[in-house]
OpenMM code with the backbone's topology and positions (N, CA, C; nanometers):
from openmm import Vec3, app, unit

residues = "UNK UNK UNK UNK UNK UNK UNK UNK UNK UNK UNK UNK UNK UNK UNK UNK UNK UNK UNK UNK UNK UNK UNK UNK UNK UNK UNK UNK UNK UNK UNK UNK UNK UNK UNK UNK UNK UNK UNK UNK UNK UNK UNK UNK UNK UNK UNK UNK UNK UNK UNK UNK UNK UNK UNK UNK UNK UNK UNK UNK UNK UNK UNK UNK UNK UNK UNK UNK UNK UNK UNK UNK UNK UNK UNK UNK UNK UNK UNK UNK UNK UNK UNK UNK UNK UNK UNK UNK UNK UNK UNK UNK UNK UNK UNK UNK UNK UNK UNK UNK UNK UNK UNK UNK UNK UNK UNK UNK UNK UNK UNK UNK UNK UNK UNK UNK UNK UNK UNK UNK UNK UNK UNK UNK UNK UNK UNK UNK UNK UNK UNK UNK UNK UNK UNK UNK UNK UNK UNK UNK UNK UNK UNK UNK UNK UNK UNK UNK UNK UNK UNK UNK UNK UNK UNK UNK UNK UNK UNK UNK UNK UNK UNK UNK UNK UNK UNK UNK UNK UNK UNK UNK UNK UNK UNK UNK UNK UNK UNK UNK UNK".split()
positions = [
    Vec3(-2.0023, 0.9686, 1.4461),
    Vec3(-1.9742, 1.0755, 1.5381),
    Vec3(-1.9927, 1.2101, 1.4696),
    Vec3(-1.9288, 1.2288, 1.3637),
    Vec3(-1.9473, 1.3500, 1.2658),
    Vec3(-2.0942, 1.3753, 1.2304),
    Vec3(-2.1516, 1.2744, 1.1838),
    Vec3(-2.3014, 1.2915, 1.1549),
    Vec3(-2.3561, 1.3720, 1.2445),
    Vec3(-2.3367, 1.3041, 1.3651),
    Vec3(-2.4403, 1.3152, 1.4712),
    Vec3(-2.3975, 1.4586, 1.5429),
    Vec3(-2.2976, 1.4888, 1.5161),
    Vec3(-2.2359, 1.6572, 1.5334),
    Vec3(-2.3138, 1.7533, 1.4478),
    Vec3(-2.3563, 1.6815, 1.3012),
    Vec3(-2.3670, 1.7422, 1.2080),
    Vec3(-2.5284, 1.7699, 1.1818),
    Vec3(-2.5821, 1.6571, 1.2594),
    Vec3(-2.7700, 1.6919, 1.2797),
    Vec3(-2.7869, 1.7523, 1.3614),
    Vec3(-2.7159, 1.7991, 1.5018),
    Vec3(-2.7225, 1.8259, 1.6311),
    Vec3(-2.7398, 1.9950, 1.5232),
    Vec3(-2.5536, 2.0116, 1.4621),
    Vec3(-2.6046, 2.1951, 1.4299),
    Vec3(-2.6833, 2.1726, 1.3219),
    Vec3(-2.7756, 2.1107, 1.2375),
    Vec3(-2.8361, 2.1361, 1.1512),
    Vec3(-2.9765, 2.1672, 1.2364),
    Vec3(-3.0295, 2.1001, 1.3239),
    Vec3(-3.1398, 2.1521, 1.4010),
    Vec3(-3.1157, 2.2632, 1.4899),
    Vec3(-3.0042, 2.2694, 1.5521),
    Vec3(-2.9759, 2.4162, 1.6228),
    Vec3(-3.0034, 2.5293, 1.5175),
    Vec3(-2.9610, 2.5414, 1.3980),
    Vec3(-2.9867, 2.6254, 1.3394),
    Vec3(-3.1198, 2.6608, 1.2926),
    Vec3(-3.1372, 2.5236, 1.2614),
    Vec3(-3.2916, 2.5416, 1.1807),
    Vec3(-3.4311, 2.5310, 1.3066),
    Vec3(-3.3795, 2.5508, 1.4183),
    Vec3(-3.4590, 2.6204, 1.5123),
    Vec3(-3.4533, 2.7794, 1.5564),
    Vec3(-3.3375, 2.7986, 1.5221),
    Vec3(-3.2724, 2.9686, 1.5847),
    Vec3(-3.3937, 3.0501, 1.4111),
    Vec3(-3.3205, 2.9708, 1.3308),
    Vec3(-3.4436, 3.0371, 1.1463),
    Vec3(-3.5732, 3.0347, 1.2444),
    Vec3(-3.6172, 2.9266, 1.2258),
    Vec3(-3.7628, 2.9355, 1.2897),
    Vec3(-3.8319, 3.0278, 1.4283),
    Vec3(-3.6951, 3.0498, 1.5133),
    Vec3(-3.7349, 3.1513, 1.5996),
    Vec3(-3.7300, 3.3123, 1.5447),
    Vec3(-3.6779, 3.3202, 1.4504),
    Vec3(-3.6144, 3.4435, 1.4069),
    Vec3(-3.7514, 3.4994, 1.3103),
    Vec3(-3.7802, 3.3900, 1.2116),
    Vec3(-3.8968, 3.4038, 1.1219),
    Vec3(-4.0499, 3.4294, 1.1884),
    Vec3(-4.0631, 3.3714, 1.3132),
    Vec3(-4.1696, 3.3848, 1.3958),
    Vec3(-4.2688, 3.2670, 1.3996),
    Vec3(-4.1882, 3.1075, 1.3550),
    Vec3(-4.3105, 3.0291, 1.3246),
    Vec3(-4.2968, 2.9628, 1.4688),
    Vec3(-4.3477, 2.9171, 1.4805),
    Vec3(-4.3826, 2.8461, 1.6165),
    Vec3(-4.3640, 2.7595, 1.6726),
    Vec3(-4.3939, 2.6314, 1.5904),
    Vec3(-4.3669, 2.4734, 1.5930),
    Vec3(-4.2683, 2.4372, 1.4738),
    Vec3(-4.1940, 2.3291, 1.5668),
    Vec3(-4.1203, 2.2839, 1.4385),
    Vec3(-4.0525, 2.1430, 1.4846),
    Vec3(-4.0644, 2.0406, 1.3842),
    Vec3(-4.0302, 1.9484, 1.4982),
    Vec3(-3.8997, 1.8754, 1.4420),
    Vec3(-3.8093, 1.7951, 1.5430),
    Vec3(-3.6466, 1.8329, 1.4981),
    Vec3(-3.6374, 1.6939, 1.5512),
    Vec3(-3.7255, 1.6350, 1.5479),
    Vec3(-3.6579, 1.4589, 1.5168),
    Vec3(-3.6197, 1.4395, 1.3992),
    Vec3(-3.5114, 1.3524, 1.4018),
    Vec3(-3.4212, 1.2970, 1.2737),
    Vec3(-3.5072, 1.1672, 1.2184),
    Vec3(-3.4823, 1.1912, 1.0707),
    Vec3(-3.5585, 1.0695, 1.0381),
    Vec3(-3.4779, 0.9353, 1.0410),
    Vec3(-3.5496, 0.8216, 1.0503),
    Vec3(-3.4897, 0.6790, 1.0637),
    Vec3(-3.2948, 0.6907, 0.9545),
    Vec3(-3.2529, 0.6489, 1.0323),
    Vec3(-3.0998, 0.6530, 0.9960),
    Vec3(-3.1131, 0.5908, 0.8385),
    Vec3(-2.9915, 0.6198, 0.7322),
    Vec3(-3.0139, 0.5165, 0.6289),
    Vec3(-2.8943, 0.5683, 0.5701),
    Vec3(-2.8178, 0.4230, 0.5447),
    Vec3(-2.6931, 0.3982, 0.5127),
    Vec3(-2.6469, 0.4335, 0.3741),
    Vec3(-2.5199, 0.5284, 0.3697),
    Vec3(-2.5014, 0.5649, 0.2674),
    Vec3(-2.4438, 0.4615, 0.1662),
    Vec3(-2.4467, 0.3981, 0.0350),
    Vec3(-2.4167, 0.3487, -0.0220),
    Vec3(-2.2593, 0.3681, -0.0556),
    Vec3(-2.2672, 0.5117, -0.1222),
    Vec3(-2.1277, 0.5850, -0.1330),
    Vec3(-2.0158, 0.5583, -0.0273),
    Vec3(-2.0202, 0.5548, 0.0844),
    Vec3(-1.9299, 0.4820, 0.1901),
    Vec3(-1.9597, 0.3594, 0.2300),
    Vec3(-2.0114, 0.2688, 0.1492),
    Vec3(-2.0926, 0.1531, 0.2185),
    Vec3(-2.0295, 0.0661, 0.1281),
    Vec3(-1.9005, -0.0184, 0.0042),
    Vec3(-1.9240, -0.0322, -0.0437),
    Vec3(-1.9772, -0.2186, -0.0560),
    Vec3(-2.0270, -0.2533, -0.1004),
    Vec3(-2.0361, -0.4220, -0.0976),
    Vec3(-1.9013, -0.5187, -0.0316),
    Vec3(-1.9046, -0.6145, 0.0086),
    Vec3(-1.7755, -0.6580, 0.0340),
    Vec3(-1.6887, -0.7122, -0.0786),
    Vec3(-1.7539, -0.7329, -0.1916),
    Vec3(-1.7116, -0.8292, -0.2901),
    Vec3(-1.6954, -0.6976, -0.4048),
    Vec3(-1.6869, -0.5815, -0.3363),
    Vec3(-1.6089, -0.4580, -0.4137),
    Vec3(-1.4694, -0.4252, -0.3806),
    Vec3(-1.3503, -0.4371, -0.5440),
    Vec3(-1.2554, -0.3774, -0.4763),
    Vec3(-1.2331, -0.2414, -0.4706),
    Vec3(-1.2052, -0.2105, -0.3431),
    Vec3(-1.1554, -0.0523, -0.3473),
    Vec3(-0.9895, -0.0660, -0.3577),
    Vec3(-0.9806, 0.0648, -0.4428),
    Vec3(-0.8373, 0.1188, -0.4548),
    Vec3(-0.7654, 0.2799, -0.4468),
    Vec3(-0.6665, 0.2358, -0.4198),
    Vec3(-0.6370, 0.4579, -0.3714),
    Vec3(-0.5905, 0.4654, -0.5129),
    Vec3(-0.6081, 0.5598, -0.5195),
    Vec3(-0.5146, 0.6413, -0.6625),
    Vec3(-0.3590, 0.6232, -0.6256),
    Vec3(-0.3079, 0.6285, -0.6793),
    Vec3(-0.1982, 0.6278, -0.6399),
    Vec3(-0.0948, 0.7314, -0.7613),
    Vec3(-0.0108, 0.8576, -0.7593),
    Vec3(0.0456, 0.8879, -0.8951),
    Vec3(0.1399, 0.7811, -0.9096),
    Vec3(0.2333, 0.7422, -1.0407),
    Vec3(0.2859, 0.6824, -1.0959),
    Vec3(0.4239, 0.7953, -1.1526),
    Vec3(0.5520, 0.7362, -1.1377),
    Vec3(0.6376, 0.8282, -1.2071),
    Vec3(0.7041, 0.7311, -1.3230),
    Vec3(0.7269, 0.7871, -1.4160),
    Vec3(0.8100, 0.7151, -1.4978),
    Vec3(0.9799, 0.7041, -1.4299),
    Vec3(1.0801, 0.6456, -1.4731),
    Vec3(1.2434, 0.5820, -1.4349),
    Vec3(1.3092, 0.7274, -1.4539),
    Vec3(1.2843, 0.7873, -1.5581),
    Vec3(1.3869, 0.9154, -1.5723),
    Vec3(1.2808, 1.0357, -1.5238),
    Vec3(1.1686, 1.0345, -1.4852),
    Vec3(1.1026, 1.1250, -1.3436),
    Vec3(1.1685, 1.0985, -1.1742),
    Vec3(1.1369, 0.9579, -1.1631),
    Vec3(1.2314, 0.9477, -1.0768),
    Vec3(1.3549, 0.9565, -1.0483),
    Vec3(1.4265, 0.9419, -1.1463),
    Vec3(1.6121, 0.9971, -1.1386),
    Vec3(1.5926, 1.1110, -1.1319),
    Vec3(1.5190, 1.1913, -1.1709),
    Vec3(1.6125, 1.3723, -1.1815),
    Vec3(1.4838, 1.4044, -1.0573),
    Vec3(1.4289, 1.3382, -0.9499),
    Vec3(1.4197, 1.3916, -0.8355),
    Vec3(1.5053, 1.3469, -0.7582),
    Vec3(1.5460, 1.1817, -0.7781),
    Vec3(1.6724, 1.1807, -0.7115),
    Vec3(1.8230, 1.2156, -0.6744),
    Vec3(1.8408, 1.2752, -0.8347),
    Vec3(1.9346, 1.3370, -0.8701),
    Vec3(1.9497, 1.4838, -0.7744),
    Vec3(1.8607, 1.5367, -0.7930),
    Vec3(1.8477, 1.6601, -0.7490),
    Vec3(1.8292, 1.6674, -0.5840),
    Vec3(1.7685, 1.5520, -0.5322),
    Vec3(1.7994, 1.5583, -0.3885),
    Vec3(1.9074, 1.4846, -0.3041),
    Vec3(1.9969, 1.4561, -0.4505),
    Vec3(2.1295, 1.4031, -0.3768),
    Vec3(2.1308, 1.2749, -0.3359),
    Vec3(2.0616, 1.1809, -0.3919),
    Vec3(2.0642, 1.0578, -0.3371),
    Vec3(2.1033, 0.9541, -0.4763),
    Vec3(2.2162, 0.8799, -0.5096),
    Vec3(2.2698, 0.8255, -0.6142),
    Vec3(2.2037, 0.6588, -0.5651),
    Vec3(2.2059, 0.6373, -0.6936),
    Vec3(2.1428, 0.4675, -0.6949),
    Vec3(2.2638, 0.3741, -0.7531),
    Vec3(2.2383, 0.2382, -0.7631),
    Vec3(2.3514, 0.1773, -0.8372),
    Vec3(2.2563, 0.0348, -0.8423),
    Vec3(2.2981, -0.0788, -0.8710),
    Vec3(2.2724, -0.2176, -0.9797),
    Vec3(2.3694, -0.3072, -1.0097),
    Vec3(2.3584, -0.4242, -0.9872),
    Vec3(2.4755, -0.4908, -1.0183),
    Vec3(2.4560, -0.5443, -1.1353),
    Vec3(2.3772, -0.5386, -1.2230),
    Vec3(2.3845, -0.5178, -1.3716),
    Vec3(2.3815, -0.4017, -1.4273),
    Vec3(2.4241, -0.2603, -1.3991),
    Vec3(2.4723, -0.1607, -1.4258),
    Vec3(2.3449, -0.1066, -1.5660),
    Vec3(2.2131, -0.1352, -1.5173),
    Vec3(2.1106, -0.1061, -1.5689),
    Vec3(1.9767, -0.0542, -1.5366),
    Vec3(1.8732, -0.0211, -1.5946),
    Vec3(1.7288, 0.0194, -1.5392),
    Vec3(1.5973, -0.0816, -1.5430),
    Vec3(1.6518, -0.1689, -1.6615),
    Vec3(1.4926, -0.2641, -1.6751),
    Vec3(1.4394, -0.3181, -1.6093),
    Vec3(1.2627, -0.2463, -1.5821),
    Vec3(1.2191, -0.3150, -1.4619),
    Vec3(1.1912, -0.4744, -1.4801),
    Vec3(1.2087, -0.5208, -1.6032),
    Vec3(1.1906, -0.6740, -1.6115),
    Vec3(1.3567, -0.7881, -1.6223),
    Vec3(1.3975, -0.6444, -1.5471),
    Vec3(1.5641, -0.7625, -1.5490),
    Vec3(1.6109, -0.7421, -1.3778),
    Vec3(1.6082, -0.8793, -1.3138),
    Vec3(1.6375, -0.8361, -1.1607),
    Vec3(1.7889, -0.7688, -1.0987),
    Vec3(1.9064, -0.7704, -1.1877),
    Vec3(1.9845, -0.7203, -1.1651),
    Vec3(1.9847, -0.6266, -1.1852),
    Vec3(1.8795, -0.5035, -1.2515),
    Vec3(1.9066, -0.3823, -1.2841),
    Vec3(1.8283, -0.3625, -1.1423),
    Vec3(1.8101, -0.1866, -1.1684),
    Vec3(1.7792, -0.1313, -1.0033),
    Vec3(1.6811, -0.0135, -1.1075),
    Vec3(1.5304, -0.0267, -1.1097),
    Vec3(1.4793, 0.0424, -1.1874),
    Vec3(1.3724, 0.1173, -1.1028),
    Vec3(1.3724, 0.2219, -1.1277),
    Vec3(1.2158, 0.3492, -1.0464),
    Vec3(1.0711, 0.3298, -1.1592),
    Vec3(1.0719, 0.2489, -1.2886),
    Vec3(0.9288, 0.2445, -1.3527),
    Vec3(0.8252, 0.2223, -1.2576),
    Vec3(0.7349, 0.2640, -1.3007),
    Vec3(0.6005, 0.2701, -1.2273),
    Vec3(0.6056, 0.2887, -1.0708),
    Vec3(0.7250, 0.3574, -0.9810),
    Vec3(0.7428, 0.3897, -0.8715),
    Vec3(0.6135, 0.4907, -0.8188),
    Vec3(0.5744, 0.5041, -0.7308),
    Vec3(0.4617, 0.5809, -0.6519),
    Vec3(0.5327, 0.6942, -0.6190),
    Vec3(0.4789, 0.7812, -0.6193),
    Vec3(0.5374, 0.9463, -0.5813),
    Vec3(0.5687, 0.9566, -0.4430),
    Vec3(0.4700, 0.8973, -0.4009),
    Vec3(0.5328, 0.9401, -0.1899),
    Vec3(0.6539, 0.8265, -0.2070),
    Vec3(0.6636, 0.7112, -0.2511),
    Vec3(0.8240, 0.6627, -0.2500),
    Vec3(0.8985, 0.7488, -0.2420),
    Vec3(0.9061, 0.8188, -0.3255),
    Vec3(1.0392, 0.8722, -0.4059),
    Vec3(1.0036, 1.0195, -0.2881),
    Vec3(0.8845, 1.0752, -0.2507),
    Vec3(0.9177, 1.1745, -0.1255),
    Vec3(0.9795, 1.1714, -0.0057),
    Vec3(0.9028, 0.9992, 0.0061),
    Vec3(0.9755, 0.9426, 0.1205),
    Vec3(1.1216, 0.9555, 0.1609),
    Vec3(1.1917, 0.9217, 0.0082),
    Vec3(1.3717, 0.8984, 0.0321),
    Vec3(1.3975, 1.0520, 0.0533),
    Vec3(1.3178, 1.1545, -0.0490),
    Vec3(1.3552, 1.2245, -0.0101),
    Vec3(1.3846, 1.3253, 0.1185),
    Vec3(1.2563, 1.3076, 0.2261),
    Vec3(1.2371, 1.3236, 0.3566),
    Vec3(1.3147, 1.2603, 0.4202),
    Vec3(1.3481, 1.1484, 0.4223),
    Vec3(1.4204, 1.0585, 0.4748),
    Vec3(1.5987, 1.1409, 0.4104),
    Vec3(1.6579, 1.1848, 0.3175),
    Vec3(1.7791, 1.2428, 0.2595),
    Vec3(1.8532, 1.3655, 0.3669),
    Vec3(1.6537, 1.4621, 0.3702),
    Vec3(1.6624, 1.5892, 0.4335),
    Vec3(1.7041, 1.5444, 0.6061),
    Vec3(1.6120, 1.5001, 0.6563),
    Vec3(1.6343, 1.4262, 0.7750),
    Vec3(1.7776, 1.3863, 0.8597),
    Vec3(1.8350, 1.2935, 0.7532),
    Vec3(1.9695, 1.1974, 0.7579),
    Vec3(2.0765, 1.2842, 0.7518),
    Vec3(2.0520, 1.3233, 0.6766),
    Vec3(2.1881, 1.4212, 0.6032),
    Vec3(2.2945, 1.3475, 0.5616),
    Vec3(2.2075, 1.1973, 0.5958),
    Vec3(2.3064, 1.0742, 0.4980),
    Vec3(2.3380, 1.0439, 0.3918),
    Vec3(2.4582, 1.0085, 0.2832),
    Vec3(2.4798, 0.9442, 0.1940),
    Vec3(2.3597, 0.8291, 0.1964),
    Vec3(2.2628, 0.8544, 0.0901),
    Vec3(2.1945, 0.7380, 0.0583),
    Vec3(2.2011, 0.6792, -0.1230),
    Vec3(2.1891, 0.5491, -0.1165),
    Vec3(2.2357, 0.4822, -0.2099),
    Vec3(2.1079, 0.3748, -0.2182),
    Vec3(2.0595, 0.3852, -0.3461),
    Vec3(1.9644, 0.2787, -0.3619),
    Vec3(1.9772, 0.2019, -0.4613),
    Vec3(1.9544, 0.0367, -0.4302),
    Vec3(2.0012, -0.0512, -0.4292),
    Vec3(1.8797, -0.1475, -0.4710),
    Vec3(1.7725, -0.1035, -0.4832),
    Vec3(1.6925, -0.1717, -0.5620),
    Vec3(1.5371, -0.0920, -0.5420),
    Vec3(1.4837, -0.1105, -0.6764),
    Vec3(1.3457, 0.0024, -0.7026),
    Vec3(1.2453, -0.1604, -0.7332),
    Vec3(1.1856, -0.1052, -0.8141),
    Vec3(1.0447, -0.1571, -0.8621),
    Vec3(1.1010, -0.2741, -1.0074),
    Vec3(1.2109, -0.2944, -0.9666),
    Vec3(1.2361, -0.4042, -1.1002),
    Vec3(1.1977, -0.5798, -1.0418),
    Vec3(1.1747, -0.6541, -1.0707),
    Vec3(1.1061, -0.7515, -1.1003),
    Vec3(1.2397, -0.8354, -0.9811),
    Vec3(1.1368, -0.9512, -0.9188),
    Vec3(1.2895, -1.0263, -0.8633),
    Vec3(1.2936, -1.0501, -0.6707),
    Vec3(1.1462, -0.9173, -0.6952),
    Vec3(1.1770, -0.8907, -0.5281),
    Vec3(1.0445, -0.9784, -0.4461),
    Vec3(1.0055, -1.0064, -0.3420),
    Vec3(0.9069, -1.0469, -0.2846),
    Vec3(0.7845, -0.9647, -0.3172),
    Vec3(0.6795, -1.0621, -0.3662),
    Vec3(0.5370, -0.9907, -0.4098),
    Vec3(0.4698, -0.9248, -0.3067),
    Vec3(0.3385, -0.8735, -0.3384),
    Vec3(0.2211, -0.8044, -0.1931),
    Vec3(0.2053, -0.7108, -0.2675),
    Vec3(0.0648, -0.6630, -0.1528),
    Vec3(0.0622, -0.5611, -0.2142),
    Vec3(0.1514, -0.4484, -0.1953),
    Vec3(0.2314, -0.4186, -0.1047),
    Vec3(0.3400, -0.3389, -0.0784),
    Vec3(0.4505, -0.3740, -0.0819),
    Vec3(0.4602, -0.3826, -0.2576),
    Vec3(0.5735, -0.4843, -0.3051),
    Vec3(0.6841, -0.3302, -0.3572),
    Vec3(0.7824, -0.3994, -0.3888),
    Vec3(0.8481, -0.2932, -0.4322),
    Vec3(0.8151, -0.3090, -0.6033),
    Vec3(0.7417, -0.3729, -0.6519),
    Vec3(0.6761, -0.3828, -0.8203),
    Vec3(0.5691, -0.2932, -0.7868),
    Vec3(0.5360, -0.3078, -0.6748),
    Vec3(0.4072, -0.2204, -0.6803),
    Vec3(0.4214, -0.0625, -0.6409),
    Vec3(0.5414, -0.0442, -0.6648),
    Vec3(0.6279, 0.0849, -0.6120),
    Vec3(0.6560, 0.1623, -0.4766),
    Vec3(0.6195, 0.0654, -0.3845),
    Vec3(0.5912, 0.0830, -0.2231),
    Vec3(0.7811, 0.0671, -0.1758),
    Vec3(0.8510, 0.0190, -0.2403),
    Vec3(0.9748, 0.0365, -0.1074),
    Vec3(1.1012, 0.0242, -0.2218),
    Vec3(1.1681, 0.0752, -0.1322),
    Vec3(1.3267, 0.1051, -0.2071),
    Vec3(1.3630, 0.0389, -0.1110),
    Vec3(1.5065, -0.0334, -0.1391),
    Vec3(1.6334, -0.0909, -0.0597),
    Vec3(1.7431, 0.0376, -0.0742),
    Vec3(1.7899, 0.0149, 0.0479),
    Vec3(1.9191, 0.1684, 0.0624),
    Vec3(2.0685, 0.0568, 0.0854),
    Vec3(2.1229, 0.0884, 0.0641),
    Vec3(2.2865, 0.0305, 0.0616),
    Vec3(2.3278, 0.1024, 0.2534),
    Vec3(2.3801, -0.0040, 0.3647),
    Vec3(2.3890, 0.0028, 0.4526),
    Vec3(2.5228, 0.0921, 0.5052),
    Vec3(2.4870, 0.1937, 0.5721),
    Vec3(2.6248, 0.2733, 0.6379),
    Vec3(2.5318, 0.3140, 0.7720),
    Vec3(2.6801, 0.3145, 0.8368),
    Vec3(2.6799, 0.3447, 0.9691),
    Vec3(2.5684, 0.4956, 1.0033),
    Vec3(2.5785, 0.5934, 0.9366),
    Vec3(2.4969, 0.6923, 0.9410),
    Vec3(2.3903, 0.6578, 0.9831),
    Vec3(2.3445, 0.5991, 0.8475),
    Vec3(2.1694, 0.5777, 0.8443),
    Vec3(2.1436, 0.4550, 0.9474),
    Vec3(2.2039, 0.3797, 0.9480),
    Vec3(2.1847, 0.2891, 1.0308),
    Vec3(2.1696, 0.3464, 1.2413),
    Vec3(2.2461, 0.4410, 1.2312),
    Vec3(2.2488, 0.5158, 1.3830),
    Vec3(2.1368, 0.6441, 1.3338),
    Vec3(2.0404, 0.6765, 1.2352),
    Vec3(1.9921, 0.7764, 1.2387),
    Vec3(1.8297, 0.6902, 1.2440),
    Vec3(1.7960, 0.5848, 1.1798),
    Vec3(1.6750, 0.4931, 1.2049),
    Vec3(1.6706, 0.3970, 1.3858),
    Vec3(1.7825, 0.3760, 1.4016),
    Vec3(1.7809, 0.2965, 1.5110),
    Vec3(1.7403, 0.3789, 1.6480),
    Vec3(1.8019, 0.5333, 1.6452),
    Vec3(1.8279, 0.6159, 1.7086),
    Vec3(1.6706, 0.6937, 1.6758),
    Vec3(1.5899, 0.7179, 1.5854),
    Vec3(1.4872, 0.7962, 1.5837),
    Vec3(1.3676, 0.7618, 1.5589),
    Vec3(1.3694, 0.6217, 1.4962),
    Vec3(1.2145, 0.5269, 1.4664),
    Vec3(1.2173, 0.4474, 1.6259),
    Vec3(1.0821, 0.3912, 1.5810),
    Vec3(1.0580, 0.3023, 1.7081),
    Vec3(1.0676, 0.1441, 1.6593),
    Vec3(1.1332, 0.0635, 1.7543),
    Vec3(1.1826, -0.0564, 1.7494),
    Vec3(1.0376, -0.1080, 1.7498),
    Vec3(0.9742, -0.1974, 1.6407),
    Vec3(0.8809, -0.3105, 1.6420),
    Vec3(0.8583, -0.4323, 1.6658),
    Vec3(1.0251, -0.4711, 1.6443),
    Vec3(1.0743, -0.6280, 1.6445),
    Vec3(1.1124, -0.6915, 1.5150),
    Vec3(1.2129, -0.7534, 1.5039),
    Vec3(1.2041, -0.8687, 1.3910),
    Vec3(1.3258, -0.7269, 1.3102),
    Vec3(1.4161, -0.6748, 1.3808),
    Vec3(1.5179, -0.5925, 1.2591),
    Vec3(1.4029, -0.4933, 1.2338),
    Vec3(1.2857, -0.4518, 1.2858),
    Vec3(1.2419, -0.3566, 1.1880),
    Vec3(1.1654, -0.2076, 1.2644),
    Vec3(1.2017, -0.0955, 1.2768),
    Vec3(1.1649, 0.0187, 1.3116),
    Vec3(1.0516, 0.0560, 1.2507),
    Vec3(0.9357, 0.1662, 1.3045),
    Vec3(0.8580, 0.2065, 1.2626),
    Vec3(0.8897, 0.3623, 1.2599),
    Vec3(0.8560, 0.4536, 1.1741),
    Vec3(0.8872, 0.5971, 1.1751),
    Vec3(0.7614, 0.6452, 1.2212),
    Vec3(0.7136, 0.7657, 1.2704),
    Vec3(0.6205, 0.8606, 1.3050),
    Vec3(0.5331, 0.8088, 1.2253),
    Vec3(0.5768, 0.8551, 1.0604),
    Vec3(0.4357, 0.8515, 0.9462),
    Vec3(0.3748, 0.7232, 0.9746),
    Vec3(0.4770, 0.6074, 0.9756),
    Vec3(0.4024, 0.4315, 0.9908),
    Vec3(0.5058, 0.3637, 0.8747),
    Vec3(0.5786, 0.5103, 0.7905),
    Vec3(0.6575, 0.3469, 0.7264),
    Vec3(0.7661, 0.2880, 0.7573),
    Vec3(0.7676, 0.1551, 0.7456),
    Vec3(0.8763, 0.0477, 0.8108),
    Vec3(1.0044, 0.0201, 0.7253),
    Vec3(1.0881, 0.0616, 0.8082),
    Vec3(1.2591, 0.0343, 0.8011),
    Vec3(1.3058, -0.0926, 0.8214),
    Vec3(1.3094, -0.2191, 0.7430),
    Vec3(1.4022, -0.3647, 0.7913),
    Vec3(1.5218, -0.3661, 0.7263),
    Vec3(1.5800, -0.3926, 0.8759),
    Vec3(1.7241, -0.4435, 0.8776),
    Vec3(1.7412, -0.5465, 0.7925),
    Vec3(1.7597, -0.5903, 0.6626),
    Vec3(1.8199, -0.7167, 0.6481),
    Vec3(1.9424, -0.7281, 0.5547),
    Vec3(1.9961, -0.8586, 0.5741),
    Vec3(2.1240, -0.8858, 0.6050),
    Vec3(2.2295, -0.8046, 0.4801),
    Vec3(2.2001, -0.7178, 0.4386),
    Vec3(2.2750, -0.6397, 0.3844),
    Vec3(2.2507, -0.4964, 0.2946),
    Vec3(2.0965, -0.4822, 0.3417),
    Vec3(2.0745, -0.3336, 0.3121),
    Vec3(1.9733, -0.3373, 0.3771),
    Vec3(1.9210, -0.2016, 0.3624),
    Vec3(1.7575, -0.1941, 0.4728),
    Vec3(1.6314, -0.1752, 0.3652),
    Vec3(1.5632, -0.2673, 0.4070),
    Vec3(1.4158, -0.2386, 0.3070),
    Vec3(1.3521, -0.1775, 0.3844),
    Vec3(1.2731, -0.0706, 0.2921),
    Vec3(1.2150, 0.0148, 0.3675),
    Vec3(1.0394, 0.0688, 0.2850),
    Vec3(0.9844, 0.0408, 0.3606),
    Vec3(0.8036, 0.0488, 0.3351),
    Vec3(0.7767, 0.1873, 0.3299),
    Vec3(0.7312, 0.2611, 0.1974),
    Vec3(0.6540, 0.3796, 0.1909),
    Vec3(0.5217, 0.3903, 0.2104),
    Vec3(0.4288, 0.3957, 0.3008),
    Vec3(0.3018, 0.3957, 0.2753),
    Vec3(0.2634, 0.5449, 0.2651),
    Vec3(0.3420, 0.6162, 0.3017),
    Vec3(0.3539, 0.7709, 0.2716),
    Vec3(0.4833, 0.8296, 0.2076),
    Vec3(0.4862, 1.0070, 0.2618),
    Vec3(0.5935, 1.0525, 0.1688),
    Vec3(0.6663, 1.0908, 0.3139),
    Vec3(0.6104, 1.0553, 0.4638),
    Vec3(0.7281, 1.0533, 0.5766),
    Vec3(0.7033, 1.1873, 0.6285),
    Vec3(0.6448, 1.3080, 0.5598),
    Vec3(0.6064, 1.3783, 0.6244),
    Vec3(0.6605, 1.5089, 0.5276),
    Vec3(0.6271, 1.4956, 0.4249),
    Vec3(0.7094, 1.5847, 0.3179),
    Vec3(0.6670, 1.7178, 0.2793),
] * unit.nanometer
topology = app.Topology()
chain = topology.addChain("A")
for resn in residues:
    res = topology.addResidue(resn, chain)
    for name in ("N", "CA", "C"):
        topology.addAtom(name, app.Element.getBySymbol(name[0]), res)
């Protein structure tokens, strides 16, 4: 669609030159289409987004600072121990996300598990720094139910697209963005 917007003014123009210059003929068929490689890529190519990366004590002192306290029932950070509650290798729109989600709520939020080892794989795993678990209160719970859209299965969708699940004792929640930050 863009292309074809984009040959339409490339010959408008380069007919208005040619009227202006005084040449006469000019002819403004497009040549045979041909596929860009650069957006084309093979199927048996993987593509990947960039993604930034924060280190555990990058992520605390944004959390810190936007008021949102974490906790662990091994009263630790290691992302290779499942009782700790660790932010290593967390994705930056995560951690915007809670924070959009903080500004929003004006809820006490409490997180209850990061990117430490322990949790269900994918690619929008929480190892792969895609979702935080929040510790369940009535607030947040009447501020997602009340402002995302119901999908089914315990789980809301927000505006941006990331998903809020209910389960049975905190809410996991999908960053595929930063929520609108």
């Amino acid at each position: 669609m863009r292309t074809g917007r984009f040959r339409a003014a490339v010959v408008a123009v380069a007919t208005a030159l040619l009227t202006i210059t005084g040449a006469t003929t000019a002819s403004a068929a497009p040549a045979e289409a041909v596929q860009d490689t650069v957006f084309q890529p093979s199927a048996d190519t993987p593509v990947t987004a960039l993604v930034t990366k924060l280190t555990h004590a990058e992520a605390a002192a944004r959390f810190r600072a936007a008021g949102i306290t974490w906790s662990s029932s091994g009263g630790c950070s290691d992302r290779n121990n499942p009782t700790c509650t660790s932010f290593s290798q967390i994705n930056l729109p995560t951690v915007q996300g809670a924070e959009t989600l903080k500004r929003a709520t004006g809820c006490a939020l409490n997180i209850t598990g990061g990117t430490e080892t322990g949790h269900a794989s994918g690619t929008y795993s929480h190892w792969n720094g895609y979702k935080l678990d929040y510790s369940l209160s009535t607030c947040l719970g009447n501020y997602i139910r009340g402002t995302f859209t119901y999908i089914g299965g315990n789980k809301w969708q927000s505006g941006s697209g990331n998903v809020y699940f209910l389960e049975s004792n905190h809410w996991d929640v999908t960053y595929y963005n930063c929520g609108g930050c």
